[in-house]
C-alpha positions in Angstrom: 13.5 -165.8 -209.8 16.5 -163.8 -209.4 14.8 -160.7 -207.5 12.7 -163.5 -205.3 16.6 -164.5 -204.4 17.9 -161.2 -204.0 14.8 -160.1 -201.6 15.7 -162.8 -199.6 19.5 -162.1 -198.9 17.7 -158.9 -197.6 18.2 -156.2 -200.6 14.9 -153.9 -200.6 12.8 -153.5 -204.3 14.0 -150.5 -205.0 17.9 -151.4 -204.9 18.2 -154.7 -206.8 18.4 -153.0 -210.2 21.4 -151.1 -209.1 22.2 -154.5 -208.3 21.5 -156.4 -210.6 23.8 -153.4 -212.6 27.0 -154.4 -210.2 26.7 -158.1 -210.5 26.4 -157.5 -214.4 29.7 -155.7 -214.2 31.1 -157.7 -212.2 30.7 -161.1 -214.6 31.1 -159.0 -217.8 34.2 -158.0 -216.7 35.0 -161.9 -216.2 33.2 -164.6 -217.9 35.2 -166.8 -216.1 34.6 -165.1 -212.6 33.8 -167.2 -209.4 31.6 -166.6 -206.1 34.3 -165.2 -204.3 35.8 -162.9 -207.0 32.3 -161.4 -207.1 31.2 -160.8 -203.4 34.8 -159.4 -203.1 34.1 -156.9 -206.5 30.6 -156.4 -205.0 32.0 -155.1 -201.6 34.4 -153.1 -203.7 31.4 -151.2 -205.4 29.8 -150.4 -202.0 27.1 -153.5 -201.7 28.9 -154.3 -198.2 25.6 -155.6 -196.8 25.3 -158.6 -198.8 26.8 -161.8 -199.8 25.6 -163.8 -203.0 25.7 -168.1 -202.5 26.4 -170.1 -205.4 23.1 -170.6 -206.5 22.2 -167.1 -206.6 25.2 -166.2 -208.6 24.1 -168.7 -211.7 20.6 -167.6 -211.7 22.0 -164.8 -212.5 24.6 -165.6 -214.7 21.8 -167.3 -216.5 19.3 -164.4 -217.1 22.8 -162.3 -218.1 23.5 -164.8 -221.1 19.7 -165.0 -221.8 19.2 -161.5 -222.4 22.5 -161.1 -224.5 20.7 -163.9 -227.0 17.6 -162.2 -226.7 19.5 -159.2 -228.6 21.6 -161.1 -230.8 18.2 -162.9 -231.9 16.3 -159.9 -232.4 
């Protein structure tokens, strides 16, 4: 669901795991973070080109806490 999203904000195949990568930085860095805090770090890391809305932002946010108790599970 989250590369579907991130394909139609325009970002080709081949970049949204260097992507994916930033945003994961990005809300790492800041649990706490919001949608502005992370277009604005996103620019700051070179991904002018693109702005994420809310709803693409807790997809994400979502599949990030999902994989972290995938590994604390396993």
């Amino acid at each position: 669901m989250l590369v579907d999203c991130l394909e139609a904000k325009g970002l080709e195949k081949d970049t949204i795991p260097s992507f994916v990568r930033s945003m994961r930085i990005c809300i790492d860095t800041d649990p706490k973070v919001n949608l502005l805090k992370v277009n604005r770090q996103l620019q700051f890391l070179g991904w002018n080109n693109i702005e994420l809305d809310y709803h693409t932002l807790q997809i994400a946010i979502a599949c990030f806490e999902a994989e972290s108790l995938t590994k604390i599970c396993a």
